[in-house]
C-alpha positions as CSV (number, residue, x, y, z in Angstrom):
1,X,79.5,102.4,62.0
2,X,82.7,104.1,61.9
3,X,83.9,105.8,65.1
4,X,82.4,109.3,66.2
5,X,85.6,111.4,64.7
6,X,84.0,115.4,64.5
7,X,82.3,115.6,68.2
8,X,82.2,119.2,69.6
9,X,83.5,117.9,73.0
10,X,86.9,116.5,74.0
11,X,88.1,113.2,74.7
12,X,90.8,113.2,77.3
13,X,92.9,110.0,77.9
14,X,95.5,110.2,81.3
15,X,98.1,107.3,81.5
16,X,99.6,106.8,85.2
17,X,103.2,105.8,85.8
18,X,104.3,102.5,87.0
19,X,107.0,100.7,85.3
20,X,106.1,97.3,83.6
21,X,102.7,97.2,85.6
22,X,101.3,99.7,83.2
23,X,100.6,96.8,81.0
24,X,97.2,96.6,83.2
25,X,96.6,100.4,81.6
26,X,96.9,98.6,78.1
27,X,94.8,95.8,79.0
28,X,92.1,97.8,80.7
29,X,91.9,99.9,77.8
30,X,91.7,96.7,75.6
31,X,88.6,95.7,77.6
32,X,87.2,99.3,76.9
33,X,88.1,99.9,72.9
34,X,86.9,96.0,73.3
35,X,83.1,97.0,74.4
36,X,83.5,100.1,72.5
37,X,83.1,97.6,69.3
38,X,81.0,95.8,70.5
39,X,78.1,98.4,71.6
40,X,79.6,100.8,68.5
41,X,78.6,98.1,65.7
42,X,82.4,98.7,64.5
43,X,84.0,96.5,62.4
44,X,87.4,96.9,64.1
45,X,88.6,97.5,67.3
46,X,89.1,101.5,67.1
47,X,92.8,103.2,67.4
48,X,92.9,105.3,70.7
49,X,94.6,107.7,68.7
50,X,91.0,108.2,66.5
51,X,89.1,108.5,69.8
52,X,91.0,111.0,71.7
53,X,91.8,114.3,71.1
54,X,94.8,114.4,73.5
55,X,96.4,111.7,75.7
56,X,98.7,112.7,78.4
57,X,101.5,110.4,79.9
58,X,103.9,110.3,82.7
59,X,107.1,107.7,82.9
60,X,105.7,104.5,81.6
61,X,102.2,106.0,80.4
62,X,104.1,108.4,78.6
63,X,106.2,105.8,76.7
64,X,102.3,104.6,76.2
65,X,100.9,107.5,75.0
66,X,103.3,108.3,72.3
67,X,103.1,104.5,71.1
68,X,99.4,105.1,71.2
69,X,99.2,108.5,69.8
70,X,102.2,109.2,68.0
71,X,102.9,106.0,66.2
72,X,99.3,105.6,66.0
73,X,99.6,101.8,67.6
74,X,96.5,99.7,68.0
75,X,96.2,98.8,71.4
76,X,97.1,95.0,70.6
77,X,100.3,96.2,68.6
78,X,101.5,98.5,71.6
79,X,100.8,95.4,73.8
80,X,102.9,93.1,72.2
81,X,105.7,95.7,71.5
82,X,105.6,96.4,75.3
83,X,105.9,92.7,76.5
84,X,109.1,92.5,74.0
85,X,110.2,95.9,75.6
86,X,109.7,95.1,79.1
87,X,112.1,91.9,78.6
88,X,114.9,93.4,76.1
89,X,115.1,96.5,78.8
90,X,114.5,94.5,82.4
91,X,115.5,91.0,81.6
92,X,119.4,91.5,80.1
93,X,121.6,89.5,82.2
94,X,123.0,92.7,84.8
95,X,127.4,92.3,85.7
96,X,126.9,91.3,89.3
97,X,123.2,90.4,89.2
98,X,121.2,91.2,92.5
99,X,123.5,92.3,94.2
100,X,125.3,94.9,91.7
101,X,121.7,96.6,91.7
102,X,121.8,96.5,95.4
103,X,124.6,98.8,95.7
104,X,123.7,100.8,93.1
105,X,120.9,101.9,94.1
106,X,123.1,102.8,97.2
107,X,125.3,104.5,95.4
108,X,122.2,106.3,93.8
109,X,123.2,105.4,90.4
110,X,121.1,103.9,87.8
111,X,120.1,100.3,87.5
112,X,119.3,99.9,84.2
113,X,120.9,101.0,81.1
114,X,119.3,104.2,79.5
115,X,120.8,103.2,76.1
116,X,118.8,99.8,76.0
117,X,115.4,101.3,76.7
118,X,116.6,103.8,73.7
119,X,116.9,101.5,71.5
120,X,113.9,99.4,71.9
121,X,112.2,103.0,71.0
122,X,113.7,103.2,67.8
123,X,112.6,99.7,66.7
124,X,108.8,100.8,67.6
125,X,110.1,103.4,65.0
126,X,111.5,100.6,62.9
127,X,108.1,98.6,63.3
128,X,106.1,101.5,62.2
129,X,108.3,102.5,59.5
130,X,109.7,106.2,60.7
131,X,112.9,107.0,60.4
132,X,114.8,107.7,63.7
133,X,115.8,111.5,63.1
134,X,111.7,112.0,62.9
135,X,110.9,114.4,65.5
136,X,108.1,114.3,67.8
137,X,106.5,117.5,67.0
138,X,104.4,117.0,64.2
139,X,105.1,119.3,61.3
140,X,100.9,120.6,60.3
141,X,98.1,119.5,62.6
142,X,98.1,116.5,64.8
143,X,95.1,114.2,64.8
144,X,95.8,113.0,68.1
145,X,97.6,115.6,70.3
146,X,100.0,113.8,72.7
147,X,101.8,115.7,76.2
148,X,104.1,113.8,78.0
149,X,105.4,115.2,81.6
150,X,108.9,115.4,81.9
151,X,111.2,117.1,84.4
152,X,114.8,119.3,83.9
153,X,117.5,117.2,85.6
154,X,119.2,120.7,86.7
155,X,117.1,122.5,89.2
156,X,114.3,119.4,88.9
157,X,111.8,121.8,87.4
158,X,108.3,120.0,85.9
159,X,107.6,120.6,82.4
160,X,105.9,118.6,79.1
161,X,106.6,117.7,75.6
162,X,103.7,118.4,73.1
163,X,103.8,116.3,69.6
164,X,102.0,119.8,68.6
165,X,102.9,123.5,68.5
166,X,101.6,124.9,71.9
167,X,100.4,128.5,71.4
168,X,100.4,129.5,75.4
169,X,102.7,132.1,76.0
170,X,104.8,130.3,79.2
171,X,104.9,127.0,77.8
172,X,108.1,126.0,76.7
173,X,107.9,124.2,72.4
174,X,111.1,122.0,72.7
175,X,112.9,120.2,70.0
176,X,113.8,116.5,70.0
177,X,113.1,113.5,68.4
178,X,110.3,110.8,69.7
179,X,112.8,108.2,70.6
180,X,114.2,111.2,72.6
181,X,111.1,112.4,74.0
182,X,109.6,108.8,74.8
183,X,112.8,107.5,76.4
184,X,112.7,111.4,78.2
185,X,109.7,110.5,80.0
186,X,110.3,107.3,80.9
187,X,113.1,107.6,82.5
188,X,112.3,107.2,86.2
189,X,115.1,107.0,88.8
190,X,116.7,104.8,90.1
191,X,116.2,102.4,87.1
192,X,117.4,105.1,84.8
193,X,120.0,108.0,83.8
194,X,118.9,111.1,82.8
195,X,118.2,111.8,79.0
196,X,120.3,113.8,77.2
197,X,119.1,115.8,73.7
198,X,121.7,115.8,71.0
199,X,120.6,119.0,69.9
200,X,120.0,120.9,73.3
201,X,122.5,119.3,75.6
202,X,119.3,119.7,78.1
203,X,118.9,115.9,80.2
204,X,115.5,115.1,81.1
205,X,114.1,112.4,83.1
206,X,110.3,111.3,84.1
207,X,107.8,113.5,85.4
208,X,106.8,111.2,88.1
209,X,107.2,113.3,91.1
210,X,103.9,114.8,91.6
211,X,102.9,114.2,88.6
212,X,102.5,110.6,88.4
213,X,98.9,110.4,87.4
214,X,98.7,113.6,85.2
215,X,95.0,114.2,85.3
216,X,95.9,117.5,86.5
217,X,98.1,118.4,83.6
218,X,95.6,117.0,81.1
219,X,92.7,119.5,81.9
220,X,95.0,122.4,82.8
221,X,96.4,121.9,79.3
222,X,92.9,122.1,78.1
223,X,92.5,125.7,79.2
224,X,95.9,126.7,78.0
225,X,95.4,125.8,74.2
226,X,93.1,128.2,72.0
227,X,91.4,125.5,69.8
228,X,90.6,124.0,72.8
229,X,89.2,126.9,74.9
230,X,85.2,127.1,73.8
231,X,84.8,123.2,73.4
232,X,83.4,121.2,76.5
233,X,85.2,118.2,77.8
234,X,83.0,115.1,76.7
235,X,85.4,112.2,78.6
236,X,88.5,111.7,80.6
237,X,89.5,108.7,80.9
238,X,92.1,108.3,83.7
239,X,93.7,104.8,83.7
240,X,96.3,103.6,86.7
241,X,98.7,101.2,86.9
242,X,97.3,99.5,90.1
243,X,97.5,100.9,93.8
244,X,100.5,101.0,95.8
245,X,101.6,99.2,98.6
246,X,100.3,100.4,102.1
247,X,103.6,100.8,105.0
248,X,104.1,101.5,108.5
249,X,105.3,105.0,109.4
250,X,109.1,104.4,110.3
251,X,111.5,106.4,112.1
252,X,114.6,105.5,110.4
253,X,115.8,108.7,108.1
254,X,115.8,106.1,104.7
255,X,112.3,104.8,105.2
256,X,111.0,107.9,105.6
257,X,112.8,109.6,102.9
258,X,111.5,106.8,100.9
259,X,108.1,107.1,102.0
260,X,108.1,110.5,101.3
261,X,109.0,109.6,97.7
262,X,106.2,107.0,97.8
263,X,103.6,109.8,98.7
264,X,104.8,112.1,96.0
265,X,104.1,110.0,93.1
266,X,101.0,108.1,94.4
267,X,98.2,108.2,91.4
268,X,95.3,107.1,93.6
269,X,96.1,109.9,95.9
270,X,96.1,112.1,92.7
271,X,92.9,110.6,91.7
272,X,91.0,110.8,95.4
273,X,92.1,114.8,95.4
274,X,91.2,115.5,91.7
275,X,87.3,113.8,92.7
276,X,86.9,115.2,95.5
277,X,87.8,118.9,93.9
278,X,85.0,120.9,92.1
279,X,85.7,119.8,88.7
280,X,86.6,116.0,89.5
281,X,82.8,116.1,90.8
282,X,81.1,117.9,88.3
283,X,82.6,115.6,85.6
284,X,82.0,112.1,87.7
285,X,78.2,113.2,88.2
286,X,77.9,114.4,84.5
287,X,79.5,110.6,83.5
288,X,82.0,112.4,82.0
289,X,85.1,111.3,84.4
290,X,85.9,107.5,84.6
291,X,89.1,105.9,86.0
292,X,90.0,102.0,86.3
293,X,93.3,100.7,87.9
294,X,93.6,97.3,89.5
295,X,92.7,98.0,93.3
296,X,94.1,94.2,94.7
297,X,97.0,92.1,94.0
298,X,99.5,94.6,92.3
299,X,101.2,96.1,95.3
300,X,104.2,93.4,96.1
301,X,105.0,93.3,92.1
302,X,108.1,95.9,91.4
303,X,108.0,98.6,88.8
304,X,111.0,96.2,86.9
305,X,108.8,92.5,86.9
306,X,108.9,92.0,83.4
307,X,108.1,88.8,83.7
308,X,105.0,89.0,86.0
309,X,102.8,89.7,82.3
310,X,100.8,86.4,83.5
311,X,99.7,87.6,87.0
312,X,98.8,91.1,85.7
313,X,96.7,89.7,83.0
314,X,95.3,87.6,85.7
315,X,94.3,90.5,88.0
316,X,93.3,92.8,85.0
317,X,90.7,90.3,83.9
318,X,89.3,90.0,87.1
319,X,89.1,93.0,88.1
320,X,87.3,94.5,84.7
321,X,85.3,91.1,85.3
322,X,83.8,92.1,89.2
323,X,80.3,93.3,88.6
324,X,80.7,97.0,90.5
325,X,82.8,97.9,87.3
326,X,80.0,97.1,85.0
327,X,78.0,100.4,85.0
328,X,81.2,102.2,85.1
329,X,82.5,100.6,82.1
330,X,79.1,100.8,80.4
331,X,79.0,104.3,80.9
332,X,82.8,105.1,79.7
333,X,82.0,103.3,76.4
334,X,78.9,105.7,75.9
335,X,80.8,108.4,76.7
336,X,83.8,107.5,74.4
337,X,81.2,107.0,71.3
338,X,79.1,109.9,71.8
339,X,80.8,112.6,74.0
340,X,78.4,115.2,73.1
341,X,75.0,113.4,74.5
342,X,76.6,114.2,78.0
343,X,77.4,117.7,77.4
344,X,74.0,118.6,76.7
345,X,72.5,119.7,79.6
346,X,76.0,121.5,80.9
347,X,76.3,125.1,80.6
């Protein structure tokens, strides 16, 4: 049975930010595509990038979702790449060590080097056989339609990269390359420099700031595209990179500046607002809105432990494992296969 491909509703993925630890987003969605073979009769575990009809990523879920839907990764493939990419990019041996990252991150420079996390993107090209000039909008129509949130270094201003020609009238088509784009939209200060475009001379860096879980961008874009317009959504599936850590209020000026940071890209804030509005709870009742991210035991890890893979597995497994995510899950995978059956009684 191969998977549903020509559904009249959409199937929405969101990927969360959050540096290495979104290796739990690919092994939650392993868990799901896992199920989804299972209850589909499939021969194969299905490519996210024949299930969806658009996935939208910001900082490290971006990076995901153009290994996902651009390169057209299985999910396995885009795990493996990332474990090698977490190491090559957060492992090199830093001059100073500890406490050269210390002071830059007082100096508010960045940690890591921008040109390493560049290059790992051009050997996922390698792996997949593109040539590194390729650019990441697709020249005729996109099977999977990928967004990635970004944000203009000068004057910090949001905006998104489309792998597709976007026919709204203020949105923005720009010109790069994917290992441009990707490395765009995972660049998340302080670890990284801005992004510059060879062609443009524009920098970029992540759209993290607000923007971190992009569930809000994902069904505004929805609206904003014609072939879109008249078709129902059928599934979102918002996937997080585990919660983050709860602090005391503090006085001092750099704790709260900091804090304030912390606020401004918190997913599961994202997430509680976006259920609680009109839409969010018309979708959840309609089990056609789902989100998993590992609630406990991911706050003390750091955005950069590349070489935390073992604990995260750990804590992914269990938490997909606790018995108040089996309905949820059951009910995603039905959604995922036939997005339609939900849509029915929806005006």
């Amino acid at each position: 049975m191969p998977v549903p491909k020509g559904p009249k509703s959409l199937r929405v993925l969101c990927l969360d930010g959050g540096g290495i630890k979104g290796y739990t987003s690919l092994l939650i969605l392993k868990r799901i595509f896992s199920t989804m073979m299972a209850e589909g009769n499939l021969k194969e575990i299905p490519r996210p990038c024949d299930v969806f009809d658009l996935i939208v990523g910001t900082s490290t879920g971006g990076l995901i979702a153009v290994m996902l839907g651009r390169l057209h990764m299985t999910i396995d493939e885009c795990i493996t790449k990332y474990e090698q990419l977490g190491k090559s990019v957060f492992g090199g041996k830093r001059r100073g060590g500890k406490l050269r990252k210390v002071f830059k991150r007082l100096r508010n420079s960045a940690v890591y080097d921008i040109e390493t996390l560049q290059e790992e993107v051009r050997k996922l090209l390698d792996f997949k056989g593109i040539a590194h000039s390729t650019t990441f909008r697709e020249t005729g129509t996109s099977s999977c339609k990928v967004m990635l949130c970004v944000t203009r270094s000068a004057g910090r201003k949001p905006d998104a990269f489309r792998n597709y020609k976007s026919m709204d009238p203020v949105a923005e088509n720009h010109d790069c390359t994917i290992w441009e784009a990707a490395s765009a939209t995972a660049a998340a200060p302080p670890f990284f420099e801005s992004v510059q475009f060879s062609e443009t001379g524009e920098k970029w860096r992540d759209g993290g700031m607000r923007r971190n879980n992009p569930i809000n961008e994902a069904l505004s874009e929805l609206t904003r595209q014609r072939d879109w317009k008249n078709r129902k959504i059928g599934c979102v599936l918002n996937v997080g990179a585990g919660v983050k850590k709860s602090e005391a209020i503090s006085s001092r000026l750099d704790r709260v500046l900091k804090g304030a940071v912390r606020i401004m890209t918190d997913s599961d804030d994202i997430a509680k607002v976006f259920a609680s509005s009109e839409l969010g709870g018309e979708l959840f009742r309609t089990h056609r809105y789902f989100r998993f991210s590992v609630p406990q035991g991911m706050q003390d890890l750091k955005l950069d432990e590349w070489n935390e893979t073992k604990k995260m597995r750990e804590l992914t497994a269990e938490y997909m494992s606790h018995v108040g995510n089996g309905y949820p899950l059951a009910r995603c995978v039905k959604s995922l296969l036939d997005p339609d059956e939900n849509c029915r009684f929806v005006s």
